[in-house]
C-alpha positions, -999 to 999 in steps of 0.1 A, spaced: 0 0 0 29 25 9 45 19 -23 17 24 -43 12 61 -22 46 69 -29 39 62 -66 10 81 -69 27 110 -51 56 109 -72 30 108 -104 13 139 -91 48 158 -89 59 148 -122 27 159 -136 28 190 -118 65 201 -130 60 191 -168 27 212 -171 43 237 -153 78 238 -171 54 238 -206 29 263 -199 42 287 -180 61 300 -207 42 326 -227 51 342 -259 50 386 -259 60 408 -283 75 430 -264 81 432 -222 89 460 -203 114 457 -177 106 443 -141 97 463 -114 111 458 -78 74 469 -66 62 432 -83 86 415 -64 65 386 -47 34 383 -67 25 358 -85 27 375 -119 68 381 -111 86 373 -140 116 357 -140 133 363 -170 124 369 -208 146 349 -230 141 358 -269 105 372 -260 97 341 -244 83 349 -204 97 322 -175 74 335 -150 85 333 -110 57 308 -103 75 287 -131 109 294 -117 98 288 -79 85 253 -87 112 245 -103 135 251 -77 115 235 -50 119 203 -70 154 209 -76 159 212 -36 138 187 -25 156 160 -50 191 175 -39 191 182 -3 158 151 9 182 144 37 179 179 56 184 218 54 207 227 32 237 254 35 233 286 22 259 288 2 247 257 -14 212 267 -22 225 300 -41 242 279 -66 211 257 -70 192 287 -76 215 296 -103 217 261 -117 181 262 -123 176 298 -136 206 288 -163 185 254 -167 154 274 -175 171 295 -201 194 271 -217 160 254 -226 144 279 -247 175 291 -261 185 255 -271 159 256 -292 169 285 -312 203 263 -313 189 234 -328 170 253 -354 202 273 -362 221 238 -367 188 224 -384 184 195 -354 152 183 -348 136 163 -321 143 126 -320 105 113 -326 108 81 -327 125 80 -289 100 103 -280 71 84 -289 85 54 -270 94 69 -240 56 81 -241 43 47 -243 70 40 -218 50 62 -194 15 48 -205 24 13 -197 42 23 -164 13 42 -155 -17 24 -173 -34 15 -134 -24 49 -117 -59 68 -116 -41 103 -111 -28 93 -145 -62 84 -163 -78 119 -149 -47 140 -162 -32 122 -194 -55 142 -217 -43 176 -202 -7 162 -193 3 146 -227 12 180 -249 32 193 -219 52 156 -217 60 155 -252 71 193 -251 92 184 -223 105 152 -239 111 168 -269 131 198 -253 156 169 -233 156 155 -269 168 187 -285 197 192 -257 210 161 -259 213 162 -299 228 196 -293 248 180 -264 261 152 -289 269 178 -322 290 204 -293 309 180 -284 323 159 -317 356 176 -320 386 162 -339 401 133 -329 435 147 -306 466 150 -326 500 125 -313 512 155 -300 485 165 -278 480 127 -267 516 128 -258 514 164 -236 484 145 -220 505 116 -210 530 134 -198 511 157 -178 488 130 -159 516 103 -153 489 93 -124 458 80 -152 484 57 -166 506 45 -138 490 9 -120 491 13 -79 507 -10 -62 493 -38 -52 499 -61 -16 491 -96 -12 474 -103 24 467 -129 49 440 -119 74 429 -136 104 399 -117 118 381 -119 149 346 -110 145 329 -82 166 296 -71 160 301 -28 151 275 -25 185 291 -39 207 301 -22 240 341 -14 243 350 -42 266 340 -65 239 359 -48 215 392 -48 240 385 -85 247 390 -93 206 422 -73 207 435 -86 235 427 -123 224 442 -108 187 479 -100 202 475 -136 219 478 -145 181 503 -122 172 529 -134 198 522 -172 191 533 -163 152 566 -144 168 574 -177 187 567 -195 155 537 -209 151 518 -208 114 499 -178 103 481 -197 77 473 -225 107 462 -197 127 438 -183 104 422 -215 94 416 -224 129 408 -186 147 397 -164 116 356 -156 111 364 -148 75 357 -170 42 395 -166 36 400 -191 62 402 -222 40 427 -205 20 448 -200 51 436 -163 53 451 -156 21 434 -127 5 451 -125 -28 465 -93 -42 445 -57 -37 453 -21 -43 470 -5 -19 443 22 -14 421 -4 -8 438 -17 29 423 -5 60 438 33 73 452 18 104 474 -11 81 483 13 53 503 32 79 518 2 88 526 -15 49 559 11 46 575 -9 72 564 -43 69 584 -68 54 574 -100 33 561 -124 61 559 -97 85 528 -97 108 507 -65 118 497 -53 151 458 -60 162 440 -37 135 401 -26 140 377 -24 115 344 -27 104 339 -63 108 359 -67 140 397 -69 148 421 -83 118 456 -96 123 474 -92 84 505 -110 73 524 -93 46 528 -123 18 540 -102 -13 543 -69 -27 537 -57 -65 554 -20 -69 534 6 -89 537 2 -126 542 37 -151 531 25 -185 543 32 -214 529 52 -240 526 27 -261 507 3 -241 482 31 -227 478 51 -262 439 37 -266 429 44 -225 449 84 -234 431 86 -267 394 82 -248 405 100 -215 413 132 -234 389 129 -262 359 126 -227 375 153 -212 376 172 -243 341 171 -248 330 179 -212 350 211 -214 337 223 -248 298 216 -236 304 233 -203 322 260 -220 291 260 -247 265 264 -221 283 294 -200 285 316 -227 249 302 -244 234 336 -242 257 352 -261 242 366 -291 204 366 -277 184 383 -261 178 371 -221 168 395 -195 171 384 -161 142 402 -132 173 410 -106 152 434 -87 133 402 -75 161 375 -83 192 397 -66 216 365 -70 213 366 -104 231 397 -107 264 389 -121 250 361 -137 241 363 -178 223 333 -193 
């Protein structure tokens, strides 16, 4: 039953937000500027992008979705909520001047995704009575919003096919990020692990360390780590003697990883908590970091810097969008849009 609330209340808000985005925006000829003595009402515009009105109320709800999908967990800082107002304002105009974009590079909308993604919705939602008692009214905003995301992502996909990079600028990027093409090194572990349930008060946590050194000084006096293990450890690496195989570095608990630098092959570590309890670790083999050449890394530096390529042309596309239209931004009601254009 709770599911099928939450369902239906998710609907609802979906619904809401895609009339909303849709028909809020209204075509004028010509707008005078806002007027700080507007500020509040519910005919506040937000801005007029290419004679096309985002009005506050469209702006507002917006942002209210925007927050309650980002920050569901509590109140969110300040600081943090300014740049979400931004985000969305930019959102908002990006998405009417994309249009003029795609008509400028002669893209259309992809109609064949968007009529599936429709019927995607009408078989998702075929039972959902809040959809039967708005589909008529909700189905030209969907597909207007469908086809917008449509739009941006051909856009998206046109910004950002750029040359492939040239040897010379595969061989800076090499250079330059020795750390995307060097392997870590790599330990190979024995563990012999105590289990402690994480709630557990503290004496039961001192009693598993102190039965852990017990271990620790029977394996100083000569007694088998991997004998150990397979008698004493609560971990599935027990029938393998507690052998954990190689792992990354980075990938060993805090408490060993200051301990690796002076451990020596068959060296044993002091009592170490963690999550799952307290964990005794034998050093069994170490695997330095590997620089590749290259020549062996010339594919993974030919996709890294082609991706990162791309992101930087699109996000450099989007900031400087407005350039060339017309978008006028209400900052008498909207103040932290000031230094912001577009």
């Amino acid at each position: 039953m709770t599911s099928h609330l939450f369902a239906r209340l998710a609907l609802s808000a979906f619904l809401v937000l895609a009339v909303t985005q849709t028909s809020a925006q209204v075509r004028v000829d010509k707008v005078a500027p806002p007027s700080a003595a507007h500020a509040g009402t519910t005919d506040t515009t937000f801005a007029v992008v290419e004679g096309v009105t985002i009005p506050a109320a469209q702006y507002t709800a917006a942002l209210n979705e925007q927050i309650r999908q980002k920050f569901y967990h509590g109140k969110p800082p300040e600081a943090e909520v300014d740049e979400v107002r931004r985000e969305v304002g930019r959102q908002l105009i990006n998405d009417i001047l994309m249009e003029h974009e795609a008509k400028k590079f002669g893209i259309a909308p992809d109609t064949e995704k968007v009529d599936a993604d429709i019927a995607r919705y009408e078989a998702r939602y075929s039972d959902s009575p809040v959809w039967q008692e708005r589909r008529e009214s909700v189905l030209p905003a969907l597909r207007a919003k469908l086809e917008r995301d449509s739009l941006r992502e051909r856009v998206e996909a046109r910004v950002k096919q750029l040359p492939d990079p040239t040897e010379a600028e595969l061989r800076a990027y090499y250079e330059a990020n020795p750390d995307k093409f060097t392997e870590p090194e790599q330990v190979r572990l024995g563990m012999i692990l105590l289990r402690v349930d994480p709630s557990s008060a503290t004496s039961v946590w001192k009693l598993a360390e102190e039965e852990a050194q017990k271990l620790v000084d029977r394996i100083g006096e000569g007694e088998r780590f991997e004998a150990l293990a397979e008698l004493h450890s609560a971990d599935p690496s027990a029938d393998e003697g507690g052998d954990l195989g190689y792992i990354h570095r980075g990938m060993v608990p805090e408490a060993l990883h200051q301990q690796l630098d002076s451990l020596e092959i068959g060296d044993v570590s002091k009592p170490i908590r963690i999550l799952e309890g307290i964990a005794v670790f034998q050093l069994l083999g170490r695997k330095e970091a590997i620089h590749h050449s290259f020549e062996r890394v010339r594919e993974r530096a030919t996709g890294l810097l082609a991706r990162e390529r791309a992101e930087v042309a699109w996000k450099s596309y989007l900031e400087n969008l407005s350039q060339g239209y017309d978008v006028e931004i209400n900052t008498d009601a909207f103040p932290f849009f000031d230094d912001v254009k577009g």
